[in-house]
N, C-alpha and C positions, 0 to 999 in steps of 0.2 A: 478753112482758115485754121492755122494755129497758133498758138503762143510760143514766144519764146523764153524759156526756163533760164534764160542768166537772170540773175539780181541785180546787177550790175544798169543802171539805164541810162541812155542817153538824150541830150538836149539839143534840139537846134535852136537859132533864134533869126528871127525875123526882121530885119533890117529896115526898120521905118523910111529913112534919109534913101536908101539906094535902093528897094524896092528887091529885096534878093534875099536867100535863104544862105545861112552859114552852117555847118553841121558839126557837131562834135563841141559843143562852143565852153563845153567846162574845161578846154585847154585852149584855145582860139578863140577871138570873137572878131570881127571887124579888123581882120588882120594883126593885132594886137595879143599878148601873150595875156593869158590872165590871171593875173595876182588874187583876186577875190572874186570868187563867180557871183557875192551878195552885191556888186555892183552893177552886173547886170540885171539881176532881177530887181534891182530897187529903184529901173531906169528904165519904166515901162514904156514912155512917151520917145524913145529911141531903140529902144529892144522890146521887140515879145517872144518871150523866150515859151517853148513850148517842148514837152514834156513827150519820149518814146514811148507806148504803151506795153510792147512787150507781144502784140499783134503784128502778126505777118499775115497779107492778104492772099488772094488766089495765084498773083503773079511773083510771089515773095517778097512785096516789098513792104519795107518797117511802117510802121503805124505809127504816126505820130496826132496830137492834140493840133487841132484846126484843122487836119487832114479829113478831104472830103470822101463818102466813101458810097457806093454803090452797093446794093444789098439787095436780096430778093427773097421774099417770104418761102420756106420751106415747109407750108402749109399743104401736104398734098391732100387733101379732100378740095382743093379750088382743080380747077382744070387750069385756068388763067395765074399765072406766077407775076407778078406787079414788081416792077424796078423802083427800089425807093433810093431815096437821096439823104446824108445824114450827115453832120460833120461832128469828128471826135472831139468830145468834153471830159474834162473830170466833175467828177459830179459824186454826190455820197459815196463817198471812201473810194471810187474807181471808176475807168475809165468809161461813156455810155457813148451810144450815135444818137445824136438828138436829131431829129426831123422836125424841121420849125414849120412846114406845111402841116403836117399833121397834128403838131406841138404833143411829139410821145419821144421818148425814149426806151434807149434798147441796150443793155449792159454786154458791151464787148467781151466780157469775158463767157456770161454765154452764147453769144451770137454761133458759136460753131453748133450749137444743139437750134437753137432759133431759125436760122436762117442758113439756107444752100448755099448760097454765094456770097463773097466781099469783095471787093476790087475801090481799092486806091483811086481816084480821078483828078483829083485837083487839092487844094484847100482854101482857105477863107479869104485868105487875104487875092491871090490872083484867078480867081474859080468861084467868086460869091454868087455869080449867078445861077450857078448849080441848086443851090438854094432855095429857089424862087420858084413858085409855080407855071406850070407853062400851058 
């Protein structure tokens, strides 16, 4: 996994009412130009606006906040590599993968030293079972 070095980040937002992802939504939202992007964030109960981390996974796709993420311990004195399940939070100053089976987190930004693998699968809102113990 790497980061990606713009400053520059983007938002998507989560469309309660039509069950869909918008991207890019500091100029777009809900097909709509947007005069004030503090209208959507202060419009939780119809947008959940979630936050680019600046993470690119194994297959290069963007890392965003609720995005769920597959991960694998780069622990080599196991013989056995365990597949965990996490979904992106921000959390003390930046971004982490929280594991609510396990209830641990793990800071994205070191995950490249942490952990061998990352992969993208889903996220919270259409993929919450991911989550869940099985």
């Amino acid at each position: 996994m790497k980061m990606d070095k713009r400053s520059i980040k983007r938002f998507r937002c989560w469309l309660v009412e039509s069950k869909q992802y918008v991207y890019d939504i500091q100029k777009i939202c809900d097909g709509k130009l947007i005069k004030n992007f503090a209208e959507i964030l202060n419009n939780p109960e119809k947008y959940v606006v979630e936050q680019e981390t600046g993470a690119i996974d194994l297959v290069k796709n963007k890392m965003y906040e609720g995005d769920i993420a597959k991960y694998r311990n780069a622990n080599y004195q196991r013989e056995v590599f365990e597949w965990q399940y996490g979904v992106v939070v921000f959390k003390n100053c930046g971004f982490e993968l929280y594991n609510p089976i396990k209830d641990t987190t793990e800071s994205l930004t070191d995950i490249s030293i942490s952990f061998s693998k990352i992969e993208v699968v889903g996220n919270i809102h259409e993929n919450h079972e991911l989550l869940e113990e099985k």
